[in-house]
C-alpha positions as CSV (number, residue, x, y, z in Angstrom):
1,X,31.4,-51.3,27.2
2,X,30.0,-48.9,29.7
3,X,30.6,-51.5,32.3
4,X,33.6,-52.2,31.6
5,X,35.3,-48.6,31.4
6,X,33.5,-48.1,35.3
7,X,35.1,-51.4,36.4
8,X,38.2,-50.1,35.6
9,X,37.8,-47.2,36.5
10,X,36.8,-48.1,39.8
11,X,39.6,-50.3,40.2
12,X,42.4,-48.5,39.7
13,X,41.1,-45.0,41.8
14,X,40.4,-47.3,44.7
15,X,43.7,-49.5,44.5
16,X,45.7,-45.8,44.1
17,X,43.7,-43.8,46.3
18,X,43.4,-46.8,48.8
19,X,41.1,-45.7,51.5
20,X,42.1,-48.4,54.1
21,X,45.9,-47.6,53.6
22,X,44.9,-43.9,54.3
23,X,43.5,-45.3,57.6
24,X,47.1,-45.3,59.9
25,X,47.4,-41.8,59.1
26,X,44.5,-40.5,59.5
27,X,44.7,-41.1,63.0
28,X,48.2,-39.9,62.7
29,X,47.1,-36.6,61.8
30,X,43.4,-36.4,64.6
31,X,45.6,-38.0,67.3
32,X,44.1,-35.7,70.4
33,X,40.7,-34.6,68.4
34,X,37.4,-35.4,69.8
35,X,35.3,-37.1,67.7
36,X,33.5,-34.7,66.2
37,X,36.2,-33.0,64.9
38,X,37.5,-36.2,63.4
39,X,34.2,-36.6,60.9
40,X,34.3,-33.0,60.3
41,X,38.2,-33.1,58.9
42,X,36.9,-37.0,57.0
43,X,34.4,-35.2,55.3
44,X,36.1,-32.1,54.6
45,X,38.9,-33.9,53.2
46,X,37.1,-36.3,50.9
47,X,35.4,-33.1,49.4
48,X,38.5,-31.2,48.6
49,X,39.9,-34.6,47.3
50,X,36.4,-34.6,45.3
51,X,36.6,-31.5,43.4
52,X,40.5,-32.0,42.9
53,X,40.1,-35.5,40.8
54,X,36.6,-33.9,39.4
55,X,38.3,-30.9,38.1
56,X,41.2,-33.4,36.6
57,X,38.8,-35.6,34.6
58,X,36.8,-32.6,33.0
59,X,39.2,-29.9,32.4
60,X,42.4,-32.6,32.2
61,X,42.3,-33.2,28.6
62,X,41.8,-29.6,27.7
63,X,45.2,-28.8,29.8
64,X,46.8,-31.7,27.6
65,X,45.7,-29.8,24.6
66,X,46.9,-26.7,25.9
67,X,50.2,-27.8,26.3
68,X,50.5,-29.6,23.0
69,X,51.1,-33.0,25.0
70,X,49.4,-36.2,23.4
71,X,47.3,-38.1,25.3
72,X,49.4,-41.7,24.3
73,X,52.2,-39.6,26.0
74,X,51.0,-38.7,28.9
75,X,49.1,-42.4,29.0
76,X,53.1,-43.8,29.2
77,X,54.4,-41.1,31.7
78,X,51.4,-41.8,33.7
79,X,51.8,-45.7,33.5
80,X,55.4,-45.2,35.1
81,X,54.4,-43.0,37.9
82,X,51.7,-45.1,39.0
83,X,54.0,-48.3,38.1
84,X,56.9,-46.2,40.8
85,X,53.6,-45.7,43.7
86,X,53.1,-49.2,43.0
87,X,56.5,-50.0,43.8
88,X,56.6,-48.3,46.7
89,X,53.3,-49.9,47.8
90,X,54.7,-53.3,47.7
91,X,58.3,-52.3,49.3
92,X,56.7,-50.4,52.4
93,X,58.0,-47.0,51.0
94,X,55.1,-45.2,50.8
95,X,53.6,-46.0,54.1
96,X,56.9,-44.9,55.7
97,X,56.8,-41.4,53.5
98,X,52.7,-41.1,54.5
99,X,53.3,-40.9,58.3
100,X,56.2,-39.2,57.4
101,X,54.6,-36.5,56.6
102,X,52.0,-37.0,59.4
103,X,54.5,-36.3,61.7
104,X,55.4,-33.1,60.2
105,X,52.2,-31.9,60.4
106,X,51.7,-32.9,63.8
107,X,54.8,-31.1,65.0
108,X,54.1,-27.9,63.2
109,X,50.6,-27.8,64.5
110,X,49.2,-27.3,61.0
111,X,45.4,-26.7,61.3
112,X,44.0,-27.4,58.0
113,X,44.9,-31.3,57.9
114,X,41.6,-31.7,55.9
115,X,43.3,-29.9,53.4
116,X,47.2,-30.7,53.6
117,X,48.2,-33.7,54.0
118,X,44.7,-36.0,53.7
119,X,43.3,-34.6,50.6
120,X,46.2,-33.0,49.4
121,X,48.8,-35.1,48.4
122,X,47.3,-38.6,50.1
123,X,44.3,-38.7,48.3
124,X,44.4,-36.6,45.4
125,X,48.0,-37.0,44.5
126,X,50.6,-37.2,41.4
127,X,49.0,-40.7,40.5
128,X,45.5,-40.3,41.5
129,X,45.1,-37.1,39.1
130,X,47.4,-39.1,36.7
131,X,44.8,-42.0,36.8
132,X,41.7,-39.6,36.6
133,X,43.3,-38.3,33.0
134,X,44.2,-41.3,31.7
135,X,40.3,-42.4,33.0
136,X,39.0,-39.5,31.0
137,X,40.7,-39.9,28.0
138,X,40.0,-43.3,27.6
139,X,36.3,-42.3,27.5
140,X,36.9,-40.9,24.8
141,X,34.7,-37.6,25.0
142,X,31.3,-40.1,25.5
143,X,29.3,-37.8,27.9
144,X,27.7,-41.2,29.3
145,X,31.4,-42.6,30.5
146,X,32.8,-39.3,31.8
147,X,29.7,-39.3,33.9
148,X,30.5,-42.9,34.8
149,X,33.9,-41.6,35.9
150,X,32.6,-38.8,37.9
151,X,30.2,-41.3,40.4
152,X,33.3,-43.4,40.3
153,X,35.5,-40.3,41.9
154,X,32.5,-39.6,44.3
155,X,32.0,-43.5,45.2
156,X,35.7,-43.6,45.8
157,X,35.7,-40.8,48.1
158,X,33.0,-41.9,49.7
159,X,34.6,-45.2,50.9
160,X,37.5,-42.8,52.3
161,X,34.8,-41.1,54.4
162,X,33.8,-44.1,55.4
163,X,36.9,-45.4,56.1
164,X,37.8,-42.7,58.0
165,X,35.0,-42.8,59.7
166,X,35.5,-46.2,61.1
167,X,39.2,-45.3,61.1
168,X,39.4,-46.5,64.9
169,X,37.5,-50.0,64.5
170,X,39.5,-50.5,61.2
171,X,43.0,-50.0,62.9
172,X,42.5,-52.3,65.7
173,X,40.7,-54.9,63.4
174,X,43.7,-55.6,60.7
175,X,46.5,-54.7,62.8
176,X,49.7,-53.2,61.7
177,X,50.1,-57.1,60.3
178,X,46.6,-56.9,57.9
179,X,47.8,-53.3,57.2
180,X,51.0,-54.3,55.1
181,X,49.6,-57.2,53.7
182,X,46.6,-55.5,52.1
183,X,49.6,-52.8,50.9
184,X,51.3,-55.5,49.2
185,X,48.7,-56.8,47.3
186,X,47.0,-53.6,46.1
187,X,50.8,-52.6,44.9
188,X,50.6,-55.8,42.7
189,X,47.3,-55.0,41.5
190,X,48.1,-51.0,40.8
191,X,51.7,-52.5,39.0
192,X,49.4,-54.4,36.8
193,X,47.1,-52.2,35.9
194,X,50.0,-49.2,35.1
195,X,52.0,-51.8,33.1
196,X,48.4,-52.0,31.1
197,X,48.6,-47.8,31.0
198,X,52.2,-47.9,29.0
199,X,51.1,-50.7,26.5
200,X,48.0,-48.7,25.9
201,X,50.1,-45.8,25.3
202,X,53.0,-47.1,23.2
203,X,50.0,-49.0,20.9
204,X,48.5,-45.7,20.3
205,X,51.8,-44.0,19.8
206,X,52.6,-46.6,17.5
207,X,49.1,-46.4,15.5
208,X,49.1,-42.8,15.2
């Protein structure tokens, strides 16, 4: 069912992408920009992010092909990476490595932060485009759900920007506090659902 494949689709790009997690270091990376500067580098970033996981879900499959990979394979390497970021989600790991890298960038003055590290690798990264793939090949070529899966990428992306947006109200409202605990629970959620990736995978394997 239609409604189905965009429930799940919407799912699992919001719980990997997480916008709200994104929030801490998005202020990482604006600390000292006016505010102006802050919604152009939101809405830059959300685009780049936009054409990255767009790019993935039309022109994924076709790089699957290429490569003589099967889709039930990559469905079971994709189910582990995602099942590792959920792991890091619910241990605190990938919040550490996120500002991490915000630091970097701060300290080498990098100007593009839109670019490198929001959209690239924090929004569109490893398990986002992994998850985009697997979305698209579960549609199963059905113009109607790829289509489904591309307002999903945009409505996703568009929850960043506003996220980011709000990015200062958001901070102070769930605290450092609300900020793990909403980490923890998406990193069960995303564990589920990539556990639900490999058995897909393995049945199809199996079958063929």
């Amino acid at each position: 069912m239609p409604l189905d494949f965009f429930i799940a689709a919407f799912v699992t790009l919001l719980v990997v992408v997480d916008p709200i997690g994104l929030v801490p270091t998005f202020l990482a990376v604006t600390t000292g920009l006016p505010a102006q500067a802050r919604r152009s580098v939101a809405l830059r970033a959300c685009l780049i992010a936009t054409a990255i996981l767009a790019g993935s879900a039309l022109g994924g499959d076709w790089l699957l092909r290429t490569m003589s990979v099967t889709l039930p394979a990559f469905r079971i390497a994709g189910g582990l990476l995602l099942f590792s970021i959920a792991s890091e989600m619910v241990f605190g790991v990938r919040i550490a490595r996120q500002s991490k890298a915000a630091e970097d960038v701060i300290e080498d003055h990098v100007r593009n932060i839109a670019a490198f590290p929001l959209a690239i690798p924090l929004m569109a990264g490893p398990g986002a485009i992994t998850a985009t793939v697997l979305l698209a090949g579960r549609s199963g070529g059905d113009t109607m759900r790829l289509g489904i899966l591309l307002a999903v990428i945009c409505a996703v992306m568009a929850i960043c920007l506003l996220a980011f947006t709000a990015a200062a109200r958001i901070g102070k409202l769930i605290g450092t506090t609300g900020n793990v605990v909403m980490s923890r629970l998406l990193g069960v959620l995303l564990a589920a659902l990539a556990v639900q990736f490999v058995v897909d995978g393995v049945r199809a394997a199996l079958a063929g």
